[in-house]
N, C-alpha and C positions, 0 to 999 in steps of 0.2 A: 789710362784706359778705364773705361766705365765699369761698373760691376753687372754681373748676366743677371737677367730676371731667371726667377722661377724659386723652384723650393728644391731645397736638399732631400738627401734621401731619409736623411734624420726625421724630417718634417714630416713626409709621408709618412714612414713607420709609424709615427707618434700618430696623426691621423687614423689609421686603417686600426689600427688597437682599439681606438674610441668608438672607430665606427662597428668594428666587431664587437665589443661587449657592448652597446647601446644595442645591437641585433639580438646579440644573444636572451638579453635581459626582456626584453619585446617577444621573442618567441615562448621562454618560460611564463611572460605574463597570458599568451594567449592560448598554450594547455592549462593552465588555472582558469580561466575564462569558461573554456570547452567542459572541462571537468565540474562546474560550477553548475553551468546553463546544462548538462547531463543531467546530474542533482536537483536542479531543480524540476524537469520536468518529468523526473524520477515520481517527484514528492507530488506535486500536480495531479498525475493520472493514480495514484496510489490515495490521494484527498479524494478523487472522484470516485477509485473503486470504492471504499468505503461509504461515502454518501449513499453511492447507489444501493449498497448492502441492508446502508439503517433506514434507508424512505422505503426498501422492498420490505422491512420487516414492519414496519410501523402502519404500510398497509393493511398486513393481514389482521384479521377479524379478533377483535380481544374487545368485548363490550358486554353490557348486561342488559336484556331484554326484557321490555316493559314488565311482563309477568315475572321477573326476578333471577331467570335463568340464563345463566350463563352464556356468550356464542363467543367460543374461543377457537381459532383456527391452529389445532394443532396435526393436521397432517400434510400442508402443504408443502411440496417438496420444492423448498429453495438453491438449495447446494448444487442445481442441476438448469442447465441454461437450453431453453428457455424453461421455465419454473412448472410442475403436475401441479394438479389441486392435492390428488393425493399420493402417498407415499412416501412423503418426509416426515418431519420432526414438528413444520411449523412454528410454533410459538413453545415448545414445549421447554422448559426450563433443561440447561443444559448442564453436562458433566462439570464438577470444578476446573480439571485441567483445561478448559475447548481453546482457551487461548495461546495455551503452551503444545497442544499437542493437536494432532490430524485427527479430529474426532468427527468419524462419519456424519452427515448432516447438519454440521459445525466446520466444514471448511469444503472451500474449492481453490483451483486453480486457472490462471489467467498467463494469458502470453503477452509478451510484449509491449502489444497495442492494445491491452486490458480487455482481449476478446476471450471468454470461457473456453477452456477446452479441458476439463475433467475436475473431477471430487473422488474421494475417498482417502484412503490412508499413506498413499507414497504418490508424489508429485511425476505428472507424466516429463521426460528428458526437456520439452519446450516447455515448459513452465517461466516465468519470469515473475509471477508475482504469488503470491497464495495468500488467502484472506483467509481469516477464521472468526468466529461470531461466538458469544455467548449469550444467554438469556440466563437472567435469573430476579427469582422472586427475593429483593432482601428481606431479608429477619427485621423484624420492629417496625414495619411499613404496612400500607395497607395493602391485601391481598390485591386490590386490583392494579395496581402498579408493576410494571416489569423495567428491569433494566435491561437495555441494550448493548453491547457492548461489542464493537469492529476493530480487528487489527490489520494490515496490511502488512506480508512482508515481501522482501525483494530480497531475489536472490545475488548474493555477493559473487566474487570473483575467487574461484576455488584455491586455497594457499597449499603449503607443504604440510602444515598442519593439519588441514581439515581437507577432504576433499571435496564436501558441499557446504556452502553457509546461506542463511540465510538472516537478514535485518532486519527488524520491524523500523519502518519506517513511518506509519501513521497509526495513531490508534481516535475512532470517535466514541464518546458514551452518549445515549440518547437515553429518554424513558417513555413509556408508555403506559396509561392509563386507560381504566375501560372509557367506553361513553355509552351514554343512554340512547338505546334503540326506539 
C-alpha cells in the first residue's frame, strides 16, 4: 500500500511557530517605524517653528542711520500671533535664563500643528510645543551684533515621576548685524 500524501501534524506545528514569530517580528518592526516617522515629523515642524522665530527676529529693525543714529526695534511685540508694532520686548537683549525658563516676551506656545495659541509664564493645557528665544549682545564683540538664539520644546508623555515634561528638541543660533540705512 502506498504512503498518504500530506503533512503531519508535527509539520504544521513547526510551520505556524515560524510563521508567528516571522508576524510577530514584522509588527514590532512596524511600531518602530510609526515611532520613528512620529519623531521625525516631531523634529520637522519644531526645525520650522524655529526658523520662523529667527527670520521674525532678524526682520526687525537693528541698523544705524546715515546721520549715526541708531534705529533699533525694540518694542515690537513678537511672543504674540499675529505680532503689534508695539508692546513687546522686540530686539531688546534678553534675561540669562529666557532659554531655561518662561520668560515673558521670550517665549510662546504652539499646538500641535505649530498654530500659536498663547505666551506668558504657564503653557495653556493644548500646548504641544513652546519656543523660547533669547537676544543677546556678547561681550568682546561689536556693539552692533546680536545674537539670536531659538529653542523648540515638545511636550513629552507624562511619567510616574514627573507629571509634566517637556524636550528641547531643536535649538537654532543666528546673528545679526546692523546695516547701513
Amino acid at each position: 500500500m502506498a504512503p498518504a500524501g500530506g503533512f503531519t501534524l508535527l509539520e504544521v506545528l513547526v510551520a505556524l511557530t515560524l510563521l508567528t514569530g516571522a508576524l510577530l517580528a514584522l509588527a514590532q518592526l512596524m511600531l518602530v517605524a510609526a515611532r520613528a516617522s512620529d519623531a521625525s515629523k516631531a523634529t520637522t515642524l519644531a526645525t520650522a517653528l524655529a526658523a520662523q522665530r529667527i527670520e521674525q527676529l532678524r526682520a526687525l529693525a537693528w541698523a544705524m542711520a546715515p546721520d549715526g543714529t541708531a534705529v533699533e526695534d525694540v518694542e515690537c511685540e513678537v511672543a504674540r500671533w499675529p505680532e503689534a508694532p508695539t508692546g513687546g520686548v522686540g530686539l531688546t537683549p534678553s534675561p540669562a535664563d529666557a532659554l531655561l525658563e518662561n520668560t515673558p516676551g521670550y517665549v510662546d506656545y504652539l499646538d500641535a500643528s505649530g498654530r500659536w495659541i498663547g505666551d506668558g509664564r504657564s503653557p495653556p493645557a493644548s500646548a504641544a510645543y513652546l519656543r523660547r528665544w533669547s537676544i543677546e549682545a556678547p561681550e568682546g564683540s561689536s556693539p552692533a551684533t546680536l545674537v539670536l538664539r531659538v529653542v523648540v520644546w515638545r511636550r513629552g508623555v507624562p511619567s510616574r515621576l514627573q507629571a509634566e515634561s517637556w524636550l528641547p528638541i531643536v535649538q537654532i543660533d543666528a546673528a545679526k548685524t546692523w546695516r547701513g540705512e
